[in-house]
C-alpha positions as CSV (number, residue, x, y, z in Angstrom):
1,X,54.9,69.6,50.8
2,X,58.1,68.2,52.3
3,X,60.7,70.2,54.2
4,X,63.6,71.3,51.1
5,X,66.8,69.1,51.3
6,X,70.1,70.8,50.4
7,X,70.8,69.1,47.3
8,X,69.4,66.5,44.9
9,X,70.1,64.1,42.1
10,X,67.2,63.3,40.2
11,X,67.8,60.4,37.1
12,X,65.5,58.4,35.1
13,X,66.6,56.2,32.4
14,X,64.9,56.2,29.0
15,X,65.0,53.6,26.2
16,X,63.2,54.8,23.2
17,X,61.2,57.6,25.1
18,X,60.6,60.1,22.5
19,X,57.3,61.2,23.0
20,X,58.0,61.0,27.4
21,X,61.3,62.8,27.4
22,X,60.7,66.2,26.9
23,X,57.7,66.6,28.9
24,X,59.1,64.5,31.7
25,X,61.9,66.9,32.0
26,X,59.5,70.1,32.0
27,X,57.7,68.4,34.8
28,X,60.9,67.1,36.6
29,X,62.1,71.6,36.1
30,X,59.0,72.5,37.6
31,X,58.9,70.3,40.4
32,X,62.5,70.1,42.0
33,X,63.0,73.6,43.0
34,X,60.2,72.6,45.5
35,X,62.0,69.8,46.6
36,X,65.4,70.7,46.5
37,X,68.1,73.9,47.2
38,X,69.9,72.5,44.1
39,X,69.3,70.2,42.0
40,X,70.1,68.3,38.7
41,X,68.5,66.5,36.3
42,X,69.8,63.5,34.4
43,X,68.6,61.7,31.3
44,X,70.3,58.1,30.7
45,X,69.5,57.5,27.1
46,X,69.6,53.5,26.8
47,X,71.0,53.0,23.4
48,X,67.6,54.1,21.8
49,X,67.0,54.0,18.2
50,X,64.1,56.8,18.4
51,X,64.6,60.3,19.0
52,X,65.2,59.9,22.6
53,X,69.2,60.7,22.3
54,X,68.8,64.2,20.3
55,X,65.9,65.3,22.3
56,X,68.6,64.9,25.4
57,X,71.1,66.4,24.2
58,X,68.3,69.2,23.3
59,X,67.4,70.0,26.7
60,X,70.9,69.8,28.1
61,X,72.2,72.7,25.8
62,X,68.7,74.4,26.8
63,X,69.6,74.1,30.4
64,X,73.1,73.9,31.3
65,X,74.6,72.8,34.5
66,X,70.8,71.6,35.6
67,X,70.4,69.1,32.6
68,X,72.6,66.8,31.5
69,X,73.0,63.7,29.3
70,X,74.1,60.3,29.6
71,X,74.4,58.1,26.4
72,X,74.7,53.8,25.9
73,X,76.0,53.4,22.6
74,X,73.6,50.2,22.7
75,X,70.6,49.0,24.8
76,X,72.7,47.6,27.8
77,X,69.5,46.9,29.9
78,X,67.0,48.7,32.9
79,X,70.0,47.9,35.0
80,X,73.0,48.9,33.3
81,X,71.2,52.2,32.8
82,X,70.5,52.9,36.4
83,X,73.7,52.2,37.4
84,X,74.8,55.0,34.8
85,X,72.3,57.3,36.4
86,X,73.9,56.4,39.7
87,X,77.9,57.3,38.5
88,X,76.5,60.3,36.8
89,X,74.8,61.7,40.2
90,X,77.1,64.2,41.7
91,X,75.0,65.2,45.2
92,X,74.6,63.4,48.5
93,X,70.8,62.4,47.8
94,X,70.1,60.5,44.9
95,X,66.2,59.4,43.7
96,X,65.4,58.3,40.2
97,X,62.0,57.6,38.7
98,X,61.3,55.8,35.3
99,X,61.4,57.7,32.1
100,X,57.9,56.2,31.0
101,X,56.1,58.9,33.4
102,X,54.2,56.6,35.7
103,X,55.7,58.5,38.2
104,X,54.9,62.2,39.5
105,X,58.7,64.0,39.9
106,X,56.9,65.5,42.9
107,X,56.0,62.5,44.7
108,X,60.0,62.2,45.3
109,X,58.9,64.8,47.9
110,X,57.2,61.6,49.7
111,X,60.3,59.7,50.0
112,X,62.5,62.3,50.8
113,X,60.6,63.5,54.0
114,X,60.4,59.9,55.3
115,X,64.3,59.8,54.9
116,X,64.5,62.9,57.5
117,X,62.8,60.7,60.2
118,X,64.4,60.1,63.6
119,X,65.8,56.6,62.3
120,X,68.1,57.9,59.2
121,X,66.9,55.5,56.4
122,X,69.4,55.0,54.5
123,X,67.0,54.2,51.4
124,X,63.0,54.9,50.7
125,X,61.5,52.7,48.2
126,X,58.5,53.5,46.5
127,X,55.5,51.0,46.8
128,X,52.6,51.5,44.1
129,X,49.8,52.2,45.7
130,X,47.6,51.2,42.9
131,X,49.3,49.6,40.6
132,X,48.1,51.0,36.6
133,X,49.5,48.4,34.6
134,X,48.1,45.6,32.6
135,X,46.9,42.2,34.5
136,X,49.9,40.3,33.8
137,X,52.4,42.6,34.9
138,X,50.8,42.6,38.2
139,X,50.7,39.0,38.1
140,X,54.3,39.0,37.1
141,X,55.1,41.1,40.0
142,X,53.6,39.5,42.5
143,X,55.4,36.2,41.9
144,X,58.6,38.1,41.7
145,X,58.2,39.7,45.3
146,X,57.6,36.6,46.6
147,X,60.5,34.4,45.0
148,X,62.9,37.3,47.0
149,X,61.0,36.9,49.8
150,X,61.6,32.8,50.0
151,X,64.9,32.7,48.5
152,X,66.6,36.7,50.1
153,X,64.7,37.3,52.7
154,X,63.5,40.3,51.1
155,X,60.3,41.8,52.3
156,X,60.1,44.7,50.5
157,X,56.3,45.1,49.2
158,X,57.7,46.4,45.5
159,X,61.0,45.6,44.7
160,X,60.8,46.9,41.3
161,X,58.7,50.3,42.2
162,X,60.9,52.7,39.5
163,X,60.3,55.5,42.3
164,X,63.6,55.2,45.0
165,X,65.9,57.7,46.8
166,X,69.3,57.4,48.5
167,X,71.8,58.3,50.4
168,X,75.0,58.3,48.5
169,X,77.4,57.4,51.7
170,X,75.2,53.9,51.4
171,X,76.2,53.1,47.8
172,X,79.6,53.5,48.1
173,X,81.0,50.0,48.9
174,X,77.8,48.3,47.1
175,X,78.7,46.0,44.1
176,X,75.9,44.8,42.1
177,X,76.2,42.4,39.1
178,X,73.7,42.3,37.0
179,X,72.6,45.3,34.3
180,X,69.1,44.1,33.7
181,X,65.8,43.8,35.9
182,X,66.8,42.0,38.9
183,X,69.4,45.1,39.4
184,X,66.9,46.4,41.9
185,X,66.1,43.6,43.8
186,X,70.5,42.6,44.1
187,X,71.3,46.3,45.3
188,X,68.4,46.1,47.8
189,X,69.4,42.9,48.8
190,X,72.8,43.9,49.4
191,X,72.5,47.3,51.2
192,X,70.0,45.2,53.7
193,X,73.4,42.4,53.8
194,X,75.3,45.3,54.7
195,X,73.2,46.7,57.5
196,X,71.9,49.6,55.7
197,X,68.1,50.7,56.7
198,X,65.7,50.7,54.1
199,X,62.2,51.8,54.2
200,X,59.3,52.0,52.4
201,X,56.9,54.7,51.6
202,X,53.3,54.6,48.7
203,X,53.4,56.1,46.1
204,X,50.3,57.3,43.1
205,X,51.0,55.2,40.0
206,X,49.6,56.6,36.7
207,X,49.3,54.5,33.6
208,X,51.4,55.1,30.0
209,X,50.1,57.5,28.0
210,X,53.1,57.3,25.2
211,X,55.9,54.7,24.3
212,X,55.8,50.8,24.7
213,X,56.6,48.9,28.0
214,X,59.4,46.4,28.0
215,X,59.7,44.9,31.0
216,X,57.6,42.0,30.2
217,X,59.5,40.7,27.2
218,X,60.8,37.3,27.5
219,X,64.0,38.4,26.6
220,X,63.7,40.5,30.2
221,X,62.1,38.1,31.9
222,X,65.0,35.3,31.0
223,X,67.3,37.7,32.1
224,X,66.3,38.5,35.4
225,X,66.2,34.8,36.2
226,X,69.3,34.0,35.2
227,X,70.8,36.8,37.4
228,X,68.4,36.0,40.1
229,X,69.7,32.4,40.3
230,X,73.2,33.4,39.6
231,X,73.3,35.3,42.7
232,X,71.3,32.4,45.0
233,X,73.7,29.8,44.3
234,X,76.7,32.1,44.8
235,X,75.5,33.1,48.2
236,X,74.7,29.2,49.1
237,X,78.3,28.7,48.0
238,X,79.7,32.0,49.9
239,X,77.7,34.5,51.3
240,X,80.5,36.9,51.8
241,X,82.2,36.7,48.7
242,X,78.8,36.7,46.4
243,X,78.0,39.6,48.2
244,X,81.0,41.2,47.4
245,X,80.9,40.8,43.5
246,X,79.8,42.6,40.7
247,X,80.8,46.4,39.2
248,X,80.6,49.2,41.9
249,X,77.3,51.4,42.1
250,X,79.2,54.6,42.4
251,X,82.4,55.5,39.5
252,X,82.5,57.0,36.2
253,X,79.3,57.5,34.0
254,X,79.5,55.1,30.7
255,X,79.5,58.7,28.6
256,X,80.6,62.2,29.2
257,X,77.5,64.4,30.3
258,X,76.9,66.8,28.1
């Protein structure tokens, strides 16, 4: 068990999560008073068409001032979701998981006593130990992390590992543009171009039990290129002012919390 911090934000974002959402929650209830003094929990609904955005709005009336609500009147994308989660996030530490439960609320416990060390990180990333997903998606993965290892410099192990914490002094003069999957990688890539100290820590991976993946639709795929190669050439053009692009990390959630 990790040493309690003072206060925690704990987000996930969900895009027709039905069948995760309410369990995830009762796990993510049961967990964070072990992690945390105080705590909150927030649920970025991503313009889903299931049952996703009632069950949300559920649980926040069930557990008010702990639970609350974020809503996308449309899908915006992973990105554009996590940057809700981000705006929405009221305390000085910040972690979010993904809402498709491949990821144990507790094991934020793992990155939150490597960010006490002696050097300060001012980020953990999760790394997947073992990774439970289908063939592809590791294969997928794999050339990803090394196309921002060539072309960034990035050496993180797992860029897209939906298990992170942060400091939220670290975000605040971060600008990231894109809303969709290669929003991880550009905000990693940019707290690094800004000096900031980010680590990395393994985490247990479990496979899906309920819902449908997306992040190997083409539609995702094509997006996450586009914005990959939208911010190469920008930084071959100008480093400084590519890096300085894009929407700010911290602000205004897209929707009230409820």
């Amino acid at each position: 068990m990790s040493d309690r911090v003072e206060r925690l934000s704990y987000f996930f974002p969900a895009h027709n999560e039905e069948a995760n959402l309410e369990p995830l929650v009762a796990e993510a209830l049961e967990a964070l008073p072990g992690l945390a003094d105080t705590f909150e929990v927030i649920v970025v609904d991503d313009g889903s068409r299931d049952g996703t955005a009632a069950i949300a709005d559920r649980l926040a009336g069930e557990h008010p001032g702990v639970v609350r609500a974020v809503h996308h009147p449309t899908n915006l994308g992973y990105g554009a979701a996590l940057r809700s989660g981000f705006r929405a996030s009221r305390f000085d530490l910040v972690a979010f998981t993904d809402g498709d439960r491949q990821f144990r609320v507790g094991d934020i416990g793992r990155l939150t006593a490597r960010l006490a060390g002696r050097d300060r990180p001012d980020v953990v990333a999760g790394y997947r130990i073992r990774r439970a997903d289908p063939p592809i998606r590791t294969i997928y993965a794999w050339l990803y992390r090394l196309a921002n290892r060539i072309f960034f410099g990035l050496t993180v192990r797992d860029v897209d590992c939906g298990c992170k914490v942060f400091r939220r002094e670290a975000l605040e003069a971060v600008r990231v543009e894109s809303g969709g999957a290669f929003f991880s990688a550009e905000l990693l890539i940019k707290l690094r171009a800004g000096g900031r100290l980010v680590v990395e820590v393994g985490v247990p991976h479990h496979p899906r039990t309920a819902g449908s993946p997306t992040g190997a639709r083409p539609a995702v795929i094509g997006r996450a290129v586009k914005d990959f190669w939208s911010l190469r050439l920008r930084m071959w053009a100008g480093r400084g002012r590519a890096l300085r692009r894009g929407d700010s990390i911290l602000g205004s959630a897209v929707d009230g919390a409820l």
